[in-house]
N, C-alpha and C positions, 0 to 999 in steps of 0.2 A: 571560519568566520560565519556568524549568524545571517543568513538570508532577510532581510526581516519586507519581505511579503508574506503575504497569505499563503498557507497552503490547507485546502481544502480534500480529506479523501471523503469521497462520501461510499459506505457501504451498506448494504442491505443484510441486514440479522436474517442468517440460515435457521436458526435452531429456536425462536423466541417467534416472530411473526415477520411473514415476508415486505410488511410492509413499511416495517419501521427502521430509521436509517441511526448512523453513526457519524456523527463529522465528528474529523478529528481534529480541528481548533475550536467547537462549539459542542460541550459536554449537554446531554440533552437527557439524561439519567437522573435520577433521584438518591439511587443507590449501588453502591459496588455491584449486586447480585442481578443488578440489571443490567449491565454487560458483557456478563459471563458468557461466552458464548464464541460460535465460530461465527466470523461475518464475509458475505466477499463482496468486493469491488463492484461499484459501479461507476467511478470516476475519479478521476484524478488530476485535477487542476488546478493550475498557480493561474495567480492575477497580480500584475505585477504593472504600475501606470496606467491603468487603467485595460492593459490586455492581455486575456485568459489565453492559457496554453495549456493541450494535454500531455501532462508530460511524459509519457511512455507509450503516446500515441493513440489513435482510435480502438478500440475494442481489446485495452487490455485484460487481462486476468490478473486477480488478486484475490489472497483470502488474512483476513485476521485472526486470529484466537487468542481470547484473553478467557483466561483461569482464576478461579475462584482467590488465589493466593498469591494474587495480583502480577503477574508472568504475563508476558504478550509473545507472539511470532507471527511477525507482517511480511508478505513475501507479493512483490506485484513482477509481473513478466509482461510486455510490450507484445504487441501481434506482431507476426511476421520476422521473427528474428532470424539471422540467415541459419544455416550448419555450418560447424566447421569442415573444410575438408577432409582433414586426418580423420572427421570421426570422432575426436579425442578432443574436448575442451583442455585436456593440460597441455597438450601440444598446438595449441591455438597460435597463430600470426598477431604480434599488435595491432594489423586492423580488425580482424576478427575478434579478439578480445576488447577492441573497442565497441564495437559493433554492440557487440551481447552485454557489456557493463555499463552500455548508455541508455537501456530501454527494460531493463532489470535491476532490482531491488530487493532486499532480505534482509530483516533484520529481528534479533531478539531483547528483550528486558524486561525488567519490572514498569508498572503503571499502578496512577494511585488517583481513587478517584473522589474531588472534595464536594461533599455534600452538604 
């Protein structure tokens, strides 16, 4: 089911100038070849009744990359995720896998951008 609050990533373009940003509910481009590029994270918040939350917590990491041929890979990680014991994420405990699946994100597709 669709969430239908906001979700806002804002990230800052690595490759194009550091000072210009990305939301990803508010297209701010002109054209495709102006988002070509690698972006990373600078936040990550829902607002939701009027109160914002970061969802993967203070000082996440994340990075973008969207391609000329309109391909994206979004991957955001949460600070401070524990270790597993074993060492071995496929040998993870269901709290440990919860742990590390509720402050981590990945995902790929296409993106299409209307000018």
């Amino acid at each position: 089911m669709l969430r239908r609050y906001k979700i806002r990533l804002a990230f800052s373009v690595a490759m194009v100038s550091p000072v210009a940003l990305f939301f990803w509910s508010i297209a701010l481009a002109q054209s495709a070849s102006e988002v070509v590029g690698t972006w990373t994270l600078v936040s990550s918040v829902t607002e939701r009744d009027g109160a914002r939350t970061d969802q993967f917590g203070s000082g996440a990491k994340g990075m973008l990359t969207l391609d000329a041929d309109g391909h994206f890979m979004l991957t955001i990680i949460g600070p401070d995720l524990p270790n597993f014991v074993s060492n071995n994420r496929a040998s993870g405990t269901p709290e440990e896998n919860k742990a590390e699946m509720s402050k981590s994100f990945a995902m790929i597709g296409t993106y299409l951008v209307n000018s």
